[in-house]
C-alpha atoms as one frame of an Amber mdcrd trajectory, in Angstrom:
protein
  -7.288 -18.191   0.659  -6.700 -14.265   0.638  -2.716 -13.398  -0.448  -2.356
 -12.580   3.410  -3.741 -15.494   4.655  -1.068 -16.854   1.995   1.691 -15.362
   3.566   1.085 -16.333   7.370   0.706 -19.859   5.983   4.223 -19.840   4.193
   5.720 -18.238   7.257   4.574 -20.788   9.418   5.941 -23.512   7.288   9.676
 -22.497   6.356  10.185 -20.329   9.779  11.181 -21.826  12.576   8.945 -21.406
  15.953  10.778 -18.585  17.435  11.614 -16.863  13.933   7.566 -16.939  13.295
   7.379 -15.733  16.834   9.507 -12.827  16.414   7.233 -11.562  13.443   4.944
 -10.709  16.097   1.279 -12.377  14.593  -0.451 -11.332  18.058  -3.453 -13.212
  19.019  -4.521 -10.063  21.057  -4.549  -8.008  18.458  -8.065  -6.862  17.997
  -8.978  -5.461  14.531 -11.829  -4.108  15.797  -9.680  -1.541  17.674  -7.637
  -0.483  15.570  -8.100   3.011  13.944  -8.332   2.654   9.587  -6.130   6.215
   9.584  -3.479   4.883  11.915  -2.859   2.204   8.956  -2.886   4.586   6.018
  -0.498   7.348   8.188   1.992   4.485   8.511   1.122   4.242  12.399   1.319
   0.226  12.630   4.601  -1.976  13.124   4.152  -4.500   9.978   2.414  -7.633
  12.239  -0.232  -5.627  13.620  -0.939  -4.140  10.484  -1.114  -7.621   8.572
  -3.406  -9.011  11.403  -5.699  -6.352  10.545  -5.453  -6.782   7.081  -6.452
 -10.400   7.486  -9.250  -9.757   9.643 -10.555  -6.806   7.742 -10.058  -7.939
   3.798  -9.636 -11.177   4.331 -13.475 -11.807   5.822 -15.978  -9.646   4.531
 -17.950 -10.648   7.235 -15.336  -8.629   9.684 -15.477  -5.233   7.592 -19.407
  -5.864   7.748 -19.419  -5.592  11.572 -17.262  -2.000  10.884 -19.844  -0.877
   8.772 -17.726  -1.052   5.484 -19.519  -1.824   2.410 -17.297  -3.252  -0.386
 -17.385  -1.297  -3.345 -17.263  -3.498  -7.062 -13.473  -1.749  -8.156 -12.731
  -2.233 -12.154  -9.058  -2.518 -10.657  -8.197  -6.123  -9.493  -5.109  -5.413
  -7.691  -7.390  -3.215  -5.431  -9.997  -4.242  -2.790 -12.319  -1.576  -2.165
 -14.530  -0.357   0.366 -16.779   2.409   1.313 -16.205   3.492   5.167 -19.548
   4.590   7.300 -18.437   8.195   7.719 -15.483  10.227   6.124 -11.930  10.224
   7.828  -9.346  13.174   7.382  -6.094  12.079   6.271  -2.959  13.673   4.853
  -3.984  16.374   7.398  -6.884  18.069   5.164  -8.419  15.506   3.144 -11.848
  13.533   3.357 -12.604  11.012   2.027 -14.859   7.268   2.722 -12.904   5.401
   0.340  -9.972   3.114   1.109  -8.871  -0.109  -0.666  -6.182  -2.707   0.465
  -3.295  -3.975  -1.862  -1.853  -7.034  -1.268   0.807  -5.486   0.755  -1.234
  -2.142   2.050  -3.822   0.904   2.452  -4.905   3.143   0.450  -7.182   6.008
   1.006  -9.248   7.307  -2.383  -8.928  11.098  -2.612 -10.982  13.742  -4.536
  -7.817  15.341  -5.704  -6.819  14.852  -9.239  -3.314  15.643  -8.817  -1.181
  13.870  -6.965   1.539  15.961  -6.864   0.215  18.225  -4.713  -0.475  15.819
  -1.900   2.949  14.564  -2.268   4.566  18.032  -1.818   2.964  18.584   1.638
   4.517  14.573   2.427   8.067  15.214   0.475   7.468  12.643  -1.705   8.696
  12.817  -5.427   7.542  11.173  -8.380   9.789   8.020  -9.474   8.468   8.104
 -12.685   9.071  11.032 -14.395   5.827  12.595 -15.669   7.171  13.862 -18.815
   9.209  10.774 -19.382   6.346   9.340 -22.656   5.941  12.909 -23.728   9.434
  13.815 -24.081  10.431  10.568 -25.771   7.330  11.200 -28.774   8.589  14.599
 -28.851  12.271  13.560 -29.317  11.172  11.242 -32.204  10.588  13.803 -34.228
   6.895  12.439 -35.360   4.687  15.194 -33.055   5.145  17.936 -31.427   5.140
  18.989 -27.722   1.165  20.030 -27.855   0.410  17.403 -29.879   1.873  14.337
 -27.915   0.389  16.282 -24.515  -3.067  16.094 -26.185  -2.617  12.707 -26.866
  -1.566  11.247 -23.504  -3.492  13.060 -21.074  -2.858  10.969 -18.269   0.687
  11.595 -16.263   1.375   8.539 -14.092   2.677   9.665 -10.645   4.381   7.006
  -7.832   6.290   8.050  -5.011   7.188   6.958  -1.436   8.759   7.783   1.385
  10.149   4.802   3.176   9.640   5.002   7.111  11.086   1.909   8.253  13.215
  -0.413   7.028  14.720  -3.301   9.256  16.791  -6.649   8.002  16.717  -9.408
  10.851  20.532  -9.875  12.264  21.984 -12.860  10.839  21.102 -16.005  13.058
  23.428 -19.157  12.169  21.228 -20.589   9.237  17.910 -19.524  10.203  15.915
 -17.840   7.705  15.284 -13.970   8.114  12.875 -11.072   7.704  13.098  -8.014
   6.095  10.008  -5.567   7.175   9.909  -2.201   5.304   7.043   0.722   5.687
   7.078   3.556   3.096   4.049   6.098   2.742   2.907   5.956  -0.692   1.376
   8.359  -3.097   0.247   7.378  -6.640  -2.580   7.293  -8.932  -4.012   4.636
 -11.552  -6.070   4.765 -14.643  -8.371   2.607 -13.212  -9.558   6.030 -10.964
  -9.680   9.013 -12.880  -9.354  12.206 -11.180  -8.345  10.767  -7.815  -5.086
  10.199  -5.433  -3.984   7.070  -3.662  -2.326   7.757  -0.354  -1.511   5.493
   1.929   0.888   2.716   3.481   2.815  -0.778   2.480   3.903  -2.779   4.746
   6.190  -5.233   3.217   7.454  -8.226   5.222   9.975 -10.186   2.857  11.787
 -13.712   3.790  15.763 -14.241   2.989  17.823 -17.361   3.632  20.431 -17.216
   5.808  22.556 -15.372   3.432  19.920 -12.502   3.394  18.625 -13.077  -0.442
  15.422 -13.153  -1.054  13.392 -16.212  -1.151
């Protein structure tokens, strides 16, 4: 069972009909339809983008009939595939690489610095590029050139959050918390390249809106 296929099964177990209802798992939606780049751009509400998650990583059979071949990713977390022609996204960029998290999209870009795709989205880096550099250099043990030599790679993660709705509070019903946020990162695992794309988080609280 595939992490989403996880989560609709836990949903239908401690929700309630009409709370599982409300998270809108649409038997019309087809996956088939649906355009990759409206997923990455953040263009889905949260249930239509996990029903075609499910359908499309969760059954390689699916992406098969889409003419996505998976690609063998040395990064776990990430499930990869390799589209049948290039899509534009983040207005100028091509690429035929996208992977899912368990959560969301990414598209693989040929742009080895992330920063400058996150200018053009007004996204900023939470992690502080400098943040390993400056501590060596503070220690007193190497100097500025010297620890920059040594860690060439400068971790970037940013988002912008697009959406982010809590479920009024319904007597002691469980609720849902559904946040979007366009994401641009990058990861050891891909040297060189950019990960921009889109989670779509749907989280559970108890009645008196903690997390499960």
């Amino acid at each position: 069972m595939t992490i989403s296929s996880l989560r609709i099964a836990l949903l239908a177990v401690v929700l309630p009909a009409s709370a599982l209802a409300a998270t809108g798992q649409d038997d019309e939606v087809d996956p088939a339809k649906i355009d990759v780049r409206d997923a990455i751009a953040c263009r889905l509400d949260a249930p239509t983008y996990n029903s075609f998650a499910m359908a499309a990583a969760g059954d390689d059979a699916v992406a098969a009939k889409r003419g996505w071949k998976p690609v063998k990713s040395s990064n776990f977390l990430l499930k990869e595939y390799e589209l049948p022609a290039p899509i534009v996204v983040a207005g100028t960029y091509s690429t035929r690489r996208i992977a899912f998290t368990s959560s969301g999209i990414l598209a693989i870009l040929d742009e080895p610095d992330p920063a400058v795709v996150a200018r053009k989205e007004k996204i900023e880096n939470a992690m502080g590029p400098d943040g390993v550099v400056d501590a060596l250099v503070a220690s007193g043990k190497v100097t500025r050139s010297q620890a920059e030599a040594e860690i060439k790679f400068r971790k970037f993660l940013g988002e912008r959050v697009m959406s982010d709705v809590t479920d009024p509070p319904d007597g002691d019903h469980f609720r849902m918390r559904t946040r979007i946020a366009l994401n641009v990162s990058n990861v050891t695992s891909h040297p060189g390249k950019t990960l921009y794309g889109c989670s779509y988080k749907m989280e559970m609280l108890d009645k008196d809106g903690n997390p499960l």
